[in-house]
N, C-alpha and C positions, 0 to 999 in steps of 0.2 A: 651428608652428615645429618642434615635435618631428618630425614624419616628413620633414621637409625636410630638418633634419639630419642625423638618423640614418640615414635611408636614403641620402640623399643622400652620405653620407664611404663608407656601407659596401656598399652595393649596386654592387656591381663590375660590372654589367652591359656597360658599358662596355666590359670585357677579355674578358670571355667571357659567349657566351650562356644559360651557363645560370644564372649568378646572378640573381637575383628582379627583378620592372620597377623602374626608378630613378624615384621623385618627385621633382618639382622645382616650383620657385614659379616659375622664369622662364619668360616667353615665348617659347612656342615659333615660330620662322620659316621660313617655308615655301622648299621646296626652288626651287633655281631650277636651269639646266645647267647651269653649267662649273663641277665640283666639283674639289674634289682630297681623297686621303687623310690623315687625320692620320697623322703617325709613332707607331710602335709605340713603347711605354715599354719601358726597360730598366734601372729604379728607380734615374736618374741625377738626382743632385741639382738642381735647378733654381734655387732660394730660401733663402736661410736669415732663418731670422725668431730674432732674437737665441739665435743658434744651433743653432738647431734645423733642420736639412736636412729640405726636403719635396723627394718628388721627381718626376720625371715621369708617374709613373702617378696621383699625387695631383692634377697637372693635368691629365690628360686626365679621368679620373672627371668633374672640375668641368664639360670642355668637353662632354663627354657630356650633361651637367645640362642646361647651357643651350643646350646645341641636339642635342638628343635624334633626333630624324630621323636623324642620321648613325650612330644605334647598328643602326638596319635596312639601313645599306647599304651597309657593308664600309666603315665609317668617314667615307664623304664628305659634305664639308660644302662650300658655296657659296666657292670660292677665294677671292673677294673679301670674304667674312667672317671667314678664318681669323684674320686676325691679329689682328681686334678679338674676337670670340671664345676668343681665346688670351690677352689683353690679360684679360678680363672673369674668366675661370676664374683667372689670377693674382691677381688682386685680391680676389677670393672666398678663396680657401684659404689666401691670407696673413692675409685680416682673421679665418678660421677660429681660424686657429692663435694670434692674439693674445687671441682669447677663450678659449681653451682654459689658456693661458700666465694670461691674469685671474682664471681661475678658479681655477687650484693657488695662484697668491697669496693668493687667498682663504681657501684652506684648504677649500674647497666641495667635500663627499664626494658619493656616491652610493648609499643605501641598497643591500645585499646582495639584498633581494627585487626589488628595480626593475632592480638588473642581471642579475639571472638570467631575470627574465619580457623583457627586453631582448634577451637572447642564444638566449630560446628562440624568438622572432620572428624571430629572425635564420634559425636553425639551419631553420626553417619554410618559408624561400623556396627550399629547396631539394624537387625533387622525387625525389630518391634521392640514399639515403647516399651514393653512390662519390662524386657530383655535388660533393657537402660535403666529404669529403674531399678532392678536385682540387683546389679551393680553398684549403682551408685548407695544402696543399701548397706551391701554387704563391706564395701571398700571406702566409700566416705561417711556411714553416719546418715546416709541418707543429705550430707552437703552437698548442694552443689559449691558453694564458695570452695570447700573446701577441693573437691573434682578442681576446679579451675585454678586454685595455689599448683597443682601439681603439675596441669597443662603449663602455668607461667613458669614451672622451675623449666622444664625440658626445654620451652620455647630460651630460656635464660641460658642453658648449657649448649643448646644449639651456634648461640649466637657467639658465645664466647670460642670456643673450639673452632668457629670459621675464622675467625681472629685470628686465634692463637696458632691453629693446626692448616687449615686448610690454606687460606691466604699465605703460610709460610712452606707452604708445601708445593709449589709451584715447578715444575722443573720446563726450564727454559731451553728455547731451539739450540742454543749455543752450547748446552749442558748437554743436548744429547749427542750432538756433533763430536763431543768432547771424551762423551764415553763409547761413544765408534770407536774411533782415531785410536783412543787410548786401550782398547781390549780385542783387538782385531782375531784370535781364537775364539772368541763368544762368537764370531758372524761367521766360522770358515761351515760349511757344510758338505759332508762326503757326498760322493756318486751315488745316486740313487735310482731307483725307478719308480713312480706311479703307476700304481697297475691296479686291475680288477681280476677276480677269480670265479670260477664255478667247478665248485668241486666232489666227488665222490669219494665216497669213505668206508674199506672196509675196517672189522675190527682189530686191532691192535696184533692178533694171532694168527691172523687169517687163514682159513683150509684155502686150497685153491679153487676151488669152487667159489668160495666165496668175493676171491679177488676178481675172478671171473666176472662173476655179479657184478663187480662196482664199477669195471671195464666196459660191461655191454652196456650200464647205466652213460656215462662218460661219451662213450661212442652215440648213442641216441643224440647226445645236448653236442655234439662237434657241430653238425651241420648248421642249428640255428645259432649255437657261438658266433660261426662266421659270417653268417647272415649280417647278424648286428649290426647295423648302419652308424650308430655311436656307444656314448656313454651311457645315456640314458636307457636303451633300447638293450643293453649287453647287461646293464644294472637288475633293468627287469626279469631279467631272466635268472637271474641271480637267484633274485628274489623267490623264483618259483621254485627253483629244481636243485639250487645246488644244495649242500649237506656240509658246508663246514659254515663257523661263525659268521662268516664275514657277509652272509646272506643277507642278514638285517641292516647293512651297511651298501647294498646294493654291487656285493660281491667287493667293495671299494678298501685298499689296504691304504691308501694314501701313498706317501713317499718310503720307501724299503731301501734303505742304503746296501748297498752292494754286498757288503763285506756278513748281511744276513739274509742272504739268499743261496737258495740251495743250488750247486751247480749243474744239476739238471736243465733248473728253471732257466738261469743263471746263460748259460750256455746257448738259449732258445732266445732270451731277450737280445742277446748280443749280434743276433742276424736280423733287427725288424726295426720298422720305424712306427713311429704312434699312429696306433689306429688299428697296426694286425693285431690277428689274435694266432695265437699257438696252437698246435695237434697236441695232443693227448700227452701230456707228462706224468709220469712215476714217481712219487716220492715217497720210498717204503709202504702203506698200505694206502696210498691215496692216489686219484687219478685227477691233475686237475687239467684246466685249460685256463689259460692267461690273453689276458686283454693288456696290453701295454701303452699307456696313454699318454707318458713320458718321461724321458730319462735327461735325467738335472745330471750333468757335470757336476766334479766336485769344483768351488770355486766359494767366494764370499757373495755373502747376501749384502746387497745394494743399499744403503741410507736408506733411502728412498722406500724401500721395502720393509726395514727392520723397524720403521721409524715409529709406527704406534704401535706397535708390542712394546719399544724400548721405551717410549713415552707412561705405557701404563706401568709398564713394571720400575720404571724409575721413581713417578709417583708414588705408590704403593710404598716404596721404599724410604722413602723422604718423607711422608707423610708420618710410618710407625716411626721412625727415627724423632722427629718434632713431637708426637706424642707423645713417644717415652723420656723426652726432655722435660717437657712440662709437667709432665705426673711426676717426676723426680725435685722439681723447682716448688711444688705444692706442698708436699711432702716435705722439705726442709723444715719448715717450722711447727707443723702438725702434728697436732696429738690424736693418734691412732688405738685406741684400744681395743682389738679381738677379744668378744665375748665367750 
């Protein structure tokens, strides 16, 4: 939560290149064409959160956060994401600023050694004074007092959301025990196989000739297919010669449950034990050869096994839950106004 904050209010990367890489928790979404630029900030008010004017530069920072791609490319983001994008970065730096607001009620300081190793992290993501200074020109006034009010807000909202969020986001051994026991379809997993491939590919229409070609290709890589002393050694070859996706992945599909596999393949897995590889298979215009490395029964995944996937993804869970309570407990008595 700390670097997400901190870096996240102060890393301006956003406005200029040369301020440090911005972290963020959100997901990041892939570009798609039709973009547009955001508009340039001109620290025009946007929000006031009982009272307090935030202002355009404080939401672009945010939209930068969560969709970071547009800080490489002259600002642009998928048109058709702008406005939920802009909608999300709103909603972020209001609920910011209401914890920042909960915490001087508090009376919640921040140690003088923790802000100074704070500011000198800061001061760090630059790669040359002038760079630091540009900055602190263009975004404080040329203050530093004033740079370091805004280090203390983050370090302030940090502190509070470990409070509030984090420390109450805890999910306990007994809790995940509990969501085992209690959802035993989330853990069933069908028959599968792990396998690797190297494969040959004519095109979609193929002349016979051509299928020919992909054939005589296929028949060349059988011999050192079986060769293959393991995974590694069957990967690499993968790697070299074969002609479907899975090349880059060292010919490797992972687990293939049964019921998506073609019965060719299908058919060939069902006579072998981990470790053969198959002769030449057919499937409409492709010739592949299979490495079968192992075949999982269908049955239930073990505590034991599920237990930090189910631990993070409970977290996760529990944690946006207690966030979304607090932002709503904030929000009860505050005056909001969109600019």
């Amino acid at each position: 939560m700390k670097t997400q904050v901190l870096i996240g209010v102060l890393a301006l990367a956003a406005l200029d290149p040369a301020w440090g890489q911005m972290v963020s928790s959100h997901a990041s979404t892939q570009p798609v064409k039709q973009t547009m630029a955001l508009p340039q900030p001109a620290g025009k008010p946007v929000v006031r959160v009982n009272g307090t004017a935030l202002t355009d530069r404080d939401l672009l920072r945010e939209m930068y956060t969560i969709f970071p791609y547009a800080r490489q490319h002259n600002g642009a983001v998928p048109k058709e994401m702008e406005e939920g994008i802009r909608n999300g970065a709103m909603q972020m730096i209001i609920f910011e600023e209401l914890v920042y607001q909960e915490a001087l009620r508090r009376k919640m300081t921040v140690p003088p050694a923790k802000l100074a190793s704070a500011e000198k992290d800061f001061r760090n993501q630059f790669s040359a004074p002038q760079e630091y200074q540009q900055m602190l020109q263009q975004e404080f006034q040329g203050s530093e007092k004033l740079m370091r009010e805004k280090i203390r807000r983050s370090l302030l909202i940090d502190a509070l959301l470990k409070t509030e969020v984090d420390e109450k986001s805890v999910v306990t051994p007994a809790e995940e025990r509990a969501y085992y026991q209690n959802n035993p379809a989330r853990f069933q997993v069908p028959e599968s196989y792990e396998i690797q491939t190297i494969s040959f590919i004519a095109p979609e229409k193929a002349t016979p000739q051509q299928l020919a070609e992909a054939r005589k290709r296929a028949e060349a890589a059988l011999p050192p297919a079986k060769a293959a002393k393991d995974y590694e050694e069957f990967g690499m070859l993968a790697e070299k010669i074969s002609e479907d996706d899975y090349r880059v992945m060292m010919g490797d599909h992972h687990a293939v449950p049964r019921t998506q596999m073609a019965p060719q393949v299908l058919s060939a897995l069902d006579t072998m034990k981990p470790g053969m590889v198959t002769g030449i298979i057919q499937v409409s215009s492709v010739y592949t050869i299979v490495r079968l490395n192992k075949h999982v029964p269908a049955g239930k995944v073990k505590f034991e096994d599920a237990r930090v996937q189910l631990k993070s993804e409970m977290t996760k869970a529990k944690t946006n839950q207690v966030r979304a309570a607090l932002g709503k407990k904030l929000r009860q008595n505050a005056k909001i106004e969109v600019l």
